[in-house]
N, C-alpha and C positions, 0 to 999 in steps of 0.2 A: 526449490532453488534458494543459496543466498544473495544477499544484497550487489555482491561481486560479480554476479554470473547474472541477474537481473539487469545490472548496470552496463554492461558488455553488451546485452540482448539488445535493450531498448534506450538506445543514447541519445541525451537532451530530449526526452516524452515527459509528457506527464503521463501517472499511471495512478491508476486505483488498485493497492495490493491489497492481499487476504494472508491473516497470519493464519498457516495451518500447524505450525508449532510456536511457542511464545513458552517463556518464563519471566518473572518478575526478577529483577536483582534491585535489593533496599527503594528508593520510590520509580526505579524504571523498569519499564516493558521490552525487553530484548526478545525481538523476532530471531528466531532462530531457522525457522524453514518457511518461505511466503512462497506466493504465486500472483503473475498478475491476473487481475480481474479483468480489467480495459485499459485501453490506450487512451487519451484525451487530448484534444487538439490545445489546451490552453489549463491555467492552473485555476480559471474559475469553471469551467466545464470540469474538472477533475474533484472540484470540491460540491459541486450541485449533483455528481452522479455518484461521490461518496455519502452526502447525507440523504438521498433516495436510499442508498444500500442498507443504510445505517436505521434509515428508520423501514425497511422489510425485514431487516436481521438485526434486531436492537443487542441481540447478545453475539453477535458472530464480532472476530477485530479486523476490522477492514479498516485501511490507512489511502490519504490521499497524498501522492509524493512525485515530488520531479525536479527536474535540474537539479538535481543535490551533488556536490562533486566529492 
């Protein structure tokens, strides 16, 4: 999915997403195709089940994101 159709899906959540495609452009990381991982009731529940992820999958890009408009 992109960020468009993610946003549509799950309005005003917090989400733990998973980039399954990514490219760098000069210092940023442009997700080009993600998936959500989970829902989160809150943005510190989204960031305590991001860095569990993060440290089972220290090289996977898993992002913690929500209410972004």
């Amino acid at each position: 999915m992109r960020w468009p159709e993610i946003r549509a899906t799950y309005p005003d959540q917090w989400l733990v997403i998973v980039a399954l495609e990514a490219h760098t452009e000069g210092d940023r990381r442009v997700l080009d195709r993600i998936s959500v991982g989970e829902t989160c009731a809150d943005g510190p529940a989204a960031m305590q089940r991001y860095r569990q992820l993060h440290q089972e999958y220290p090289y996977g890009t898993i992002f913690a994101s929500g209410l972004i408009l």
